[in-house]
C-alpha atoms as a printed R data frame, in Angstrom:
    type eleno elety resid chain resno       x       y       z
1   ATOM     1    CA   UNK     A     1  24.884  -3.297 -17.479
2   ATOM     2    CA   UNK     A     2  28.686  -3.958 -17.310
3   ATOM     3    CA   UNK     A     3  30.287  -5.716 -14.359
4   ATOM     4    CA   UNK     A     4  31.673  -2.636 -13.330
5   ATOM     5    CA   UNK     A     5  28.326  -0.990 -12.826
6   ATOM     6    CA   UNK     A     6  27.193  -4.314 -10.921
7   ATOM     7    CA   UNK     A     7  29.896  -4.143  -8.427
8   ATOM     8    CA   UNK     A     8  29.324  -0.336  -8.044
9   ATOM     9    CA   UNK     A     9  25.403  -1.232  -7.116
10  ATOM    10    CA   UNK     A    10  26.730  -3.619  -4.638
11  ATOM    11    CA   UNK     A    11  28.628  -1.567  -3.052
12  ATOM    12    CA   UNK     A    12  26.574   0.998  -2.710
13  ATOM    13    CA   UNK     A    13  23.321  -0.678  -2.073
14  ATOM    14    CA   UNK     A    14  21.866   0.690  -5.868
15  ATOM    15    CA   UNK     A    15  19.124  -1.389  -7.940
16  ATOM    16    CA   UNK     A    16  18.652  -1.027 -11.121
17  ATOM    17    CA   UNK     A    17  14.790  -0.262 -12.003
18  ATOM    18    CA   UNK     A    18  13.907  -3.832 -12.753
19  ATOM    19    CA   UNK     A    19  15.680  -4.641  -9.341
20  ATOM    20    CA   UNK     A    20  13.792  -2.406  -7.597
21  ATOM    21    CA   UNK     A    21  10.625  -3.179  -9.126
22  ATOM    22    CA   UNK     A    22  11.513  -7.370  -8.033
23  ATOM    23    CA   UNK     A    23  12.478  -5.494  -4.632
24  ATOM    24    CA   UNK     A    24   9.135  -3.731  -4.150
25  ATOM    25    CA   UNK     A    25   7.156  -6.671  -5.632
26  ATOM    26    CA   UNK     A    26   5.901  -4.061  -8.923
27  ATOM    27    CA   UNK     A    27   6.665  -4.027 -12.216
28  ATOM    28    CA   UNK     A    28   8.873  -1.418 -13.885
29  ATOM    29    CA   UNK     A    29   6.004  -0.092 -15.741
30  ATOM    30    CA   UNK     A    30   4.455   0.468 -12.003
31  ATOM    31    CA   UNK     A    31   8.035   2.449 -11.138
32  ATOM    32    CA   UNK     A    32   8.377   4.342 -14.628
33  ATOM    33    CA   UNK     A    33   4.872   5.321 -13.742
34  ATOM    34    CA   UNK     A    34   5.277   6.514 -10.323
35  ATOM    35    CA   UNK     A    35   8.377   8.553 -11.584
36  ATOM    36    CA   UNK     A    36   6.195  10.433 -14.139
37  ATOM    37    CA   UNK     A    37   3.594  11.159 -11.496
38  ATOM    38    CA   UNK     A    38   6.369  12.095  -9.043
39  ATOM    39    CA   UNK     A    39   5.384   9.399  -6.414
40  ATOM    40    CA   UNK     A    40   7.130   6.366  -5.259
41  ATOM    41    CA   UNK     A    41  10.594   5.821  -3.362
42  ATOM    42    CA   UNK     A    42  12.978   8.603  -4.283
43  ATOM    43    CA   UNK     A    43  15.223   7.501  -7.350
44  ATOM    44    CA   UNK     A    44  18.314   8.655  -8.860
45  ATOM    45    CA   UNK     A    45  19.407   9.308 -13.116
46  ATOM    46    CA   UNK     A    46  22.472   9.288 -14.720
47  ATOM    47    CA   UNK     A    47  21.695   9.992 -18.180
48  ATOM    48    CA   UNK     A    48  19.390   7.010 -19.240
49  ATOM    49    CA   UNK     A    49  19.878   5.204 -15.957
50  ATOM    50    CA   UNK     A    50  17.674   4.997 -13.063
51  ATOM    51    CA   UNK     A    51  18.794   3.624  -9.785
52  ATOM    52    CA   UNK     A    52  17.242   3.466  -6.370
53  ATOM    53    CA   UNK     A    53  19.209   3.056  -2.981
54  ATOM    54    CA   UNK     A    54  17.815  -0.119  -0.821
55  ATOM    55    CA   UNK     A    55  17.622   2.207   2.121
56  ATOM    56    CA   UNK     A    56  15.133   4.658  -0.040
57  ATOM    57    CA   UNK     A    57  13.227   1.927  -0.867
58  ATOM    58    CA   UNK     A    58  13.285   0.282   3.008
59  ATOM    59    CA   UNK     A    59  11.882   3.920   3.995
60  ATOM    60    CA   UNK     A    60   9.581   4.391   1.337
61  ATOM    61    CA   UNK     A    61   8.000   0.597   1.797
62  ATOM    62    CA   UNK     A    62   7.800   1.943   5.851
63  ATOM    63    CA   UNK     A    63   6.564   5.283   4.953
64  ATOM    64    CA   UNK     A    64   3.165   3.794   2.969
65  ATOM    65    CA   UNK     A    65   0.202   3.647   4.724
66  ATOM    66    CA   UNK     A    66  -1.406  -0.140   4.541
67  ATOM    67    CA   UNK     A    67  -4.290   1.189   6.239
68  ATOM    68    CA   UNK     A    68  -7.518   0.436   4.508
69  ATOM    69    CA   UNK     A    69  -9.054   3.853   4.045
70  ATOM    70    CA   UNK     A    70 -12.624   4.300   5.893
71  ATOM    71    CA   UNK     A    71 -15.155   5.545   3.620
72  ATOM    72    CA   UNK     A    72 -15.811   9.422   3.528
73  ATOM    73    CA   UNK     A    73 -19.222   9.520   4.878
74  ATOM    74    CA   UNK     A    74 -21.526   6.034   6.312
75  ATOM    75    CA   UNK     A    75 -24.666   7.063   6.675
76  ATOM    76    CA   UNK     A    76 -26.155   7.587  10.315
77  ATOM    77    CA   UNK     A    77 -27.578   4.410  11.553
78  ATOM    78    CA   UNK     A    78 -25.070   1.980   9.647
79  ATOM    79    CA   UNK     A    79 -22.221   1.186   9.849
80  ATOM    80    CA   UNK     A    80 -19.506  -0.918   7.317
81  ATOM    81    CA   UNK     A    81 -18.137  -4.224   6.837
82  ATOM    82    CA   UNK     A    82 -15.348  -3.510   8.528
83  ATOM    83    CA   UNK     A    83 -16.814  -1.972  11.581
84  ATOM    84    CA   UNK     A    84 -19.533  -4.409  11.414
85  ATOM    85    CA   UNK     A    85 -16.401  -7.236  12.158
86  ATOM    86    CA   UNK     A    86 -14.840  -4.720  14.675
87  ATOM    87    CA   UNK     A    87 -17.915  -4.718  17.034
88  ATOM    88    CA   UNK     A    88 -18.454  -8.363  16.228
89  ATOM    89    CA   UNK     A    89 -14.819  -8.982  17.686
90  ATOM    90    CA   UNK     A    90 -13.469 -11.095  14.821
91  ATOM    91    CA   UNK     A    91 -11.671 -10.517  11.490
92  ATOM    92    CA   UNK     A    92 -12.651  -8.613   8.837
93  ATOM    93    CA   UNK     A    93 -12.375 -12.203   6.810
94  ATOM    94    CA   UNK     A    94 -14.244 -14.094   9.149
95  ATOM    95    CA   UNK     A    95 -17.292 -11.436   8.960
96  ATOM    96    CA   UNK     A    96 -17.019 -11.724   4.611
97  ATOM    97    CA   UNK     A    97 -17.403 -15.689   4.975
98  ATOM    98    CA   UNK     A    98 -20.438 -15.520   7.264
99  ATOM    99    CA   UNK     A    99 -21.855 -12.970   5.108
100 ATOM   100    CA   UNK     A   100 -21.140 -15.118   1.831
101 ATOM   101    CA   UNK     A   101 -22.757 -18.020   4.399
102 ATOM   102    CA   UNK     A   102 -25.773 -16.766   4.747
103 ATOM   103    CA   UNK     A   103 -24.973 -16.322   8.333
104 ATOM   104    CA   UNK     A   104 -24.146 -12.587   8.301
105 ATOM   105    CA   UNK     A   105 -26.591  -9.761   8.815
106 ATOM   106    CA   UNK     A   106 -29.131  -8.939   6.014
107 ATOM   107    CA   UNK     A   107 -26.931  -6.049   3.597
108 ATOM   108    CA   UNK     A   108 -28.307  -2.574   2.374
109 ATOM   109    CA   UNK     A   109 -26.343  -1.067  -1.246
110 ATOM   110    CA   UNK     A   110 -26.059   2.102  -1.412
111 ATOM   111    CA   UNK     A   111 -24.538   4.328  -4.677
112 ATOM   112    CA   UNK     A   112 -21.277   6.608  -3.298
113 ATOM   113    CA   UNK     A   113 -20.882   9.685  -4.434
114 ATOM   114    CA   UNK     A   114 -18.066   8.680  -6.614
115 ATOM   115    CA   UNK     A   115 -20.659   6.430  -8.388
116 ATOM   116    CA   UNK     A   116 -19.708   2.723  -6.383
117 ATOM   117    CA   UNK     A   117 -22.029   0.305  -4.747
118 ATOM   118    CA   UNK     A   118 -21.144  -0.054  -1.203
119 ATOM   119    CA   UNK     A   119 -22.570  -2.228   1.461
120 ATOM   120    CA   UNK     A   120 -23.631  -1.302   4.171
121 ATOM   121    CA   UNK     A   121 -25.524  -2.800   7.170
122 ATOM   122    CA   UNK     A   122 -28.681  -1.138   9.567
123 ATOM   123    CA   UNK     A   123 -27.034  -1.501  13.204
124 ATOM   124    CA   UNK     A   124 -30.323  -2.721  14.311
125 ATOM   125    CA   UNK     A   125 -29.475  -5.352  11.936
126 ATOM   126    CA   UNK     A   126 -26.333  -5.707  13.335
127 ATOM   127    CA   UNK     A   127 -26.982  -5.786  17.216
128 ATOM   128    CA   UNK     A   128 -29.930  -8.236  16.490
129 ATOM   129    CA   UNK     A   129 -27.960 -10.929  14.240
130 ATOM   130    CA   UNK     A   130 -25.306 -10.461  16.973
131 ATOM   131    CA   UNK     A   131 -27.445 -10.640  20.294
132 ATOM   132    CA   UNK     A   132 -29.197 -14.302  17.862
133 ATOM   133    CA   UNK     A   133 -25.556 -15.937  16.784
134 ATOM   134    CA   UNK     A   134 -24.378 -16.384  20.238
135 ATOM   135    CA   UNK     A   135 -20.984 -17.921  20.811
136 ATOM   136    CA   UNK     A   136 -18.736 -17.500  17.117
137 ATOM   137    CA   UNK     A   137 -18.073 -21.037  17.047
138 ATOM   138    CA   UNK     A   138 -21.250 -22.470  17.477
139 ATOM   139    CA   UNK     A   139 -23.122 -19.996  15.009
């Protein structure tokens, strides 16, 4: 890229790809990839060049859901990790480590339709290890 095309980016807010992939944390591979599939912050090409404004990429980054997806179906009388940590009134993280502990309630796998193992636990399970372990801290 000449200096000329630098200053132009600067002034304009433009990144090249392998800016934008630095920007976004990704590789260019990742943003080549997403520009095949048609997803990704919008982009614009000049010929061989590919360019992406900062503010596309600001409203892109703002636009993606960092939501952890909830599983399609959990079957009746279970519930998930992350609703067993919900109810439990502590992280997500916290729950993993008592599980990994041995201080979590006893697990159930079960195959998902898409062919995964997921665990799940029995909210008997659940309410009993809860109503036993008392005050977090001390448990």
């Amino acid at each position: 890229m000449t200096q000329h095309e630098i200053s132009l980016g600067d002034e304009y807010g433009l990144l090249t790809a392998a800016e934008a992939a630095e920007y976004l944390n990704r590789t260019k591979g990742t943003l080549a990839q997403w520009r095949t599939a048609g997803i990704g912050p919008r982009y614009y090409k000049s010929g061989l060049s590919v360019v992406y404004a900062v503010d596309d990429l600001d409203l892109w980054l703002a636009s993606v859901d960092k939501t952890p997806k909830a599983p399609a179906h959990v079957p009746s009388g279970y519930y998930t990790s992350e609703q067993v940590a919900k109810v439990a009134g502590i992280t997500r993280h916290a729950f993993y480590a008592a599980v990994h502990q041995g201080r979590g309630p006893q697990a159930t796998f079960m195959t998902s339709s898409a062919g995964g193992r997921r665990r799940y636990y029995q909210v008997e399970h659940v309410l009993t290890w809860l109503a036993k372990r008392g005050n977090w801290n001390e448990a």
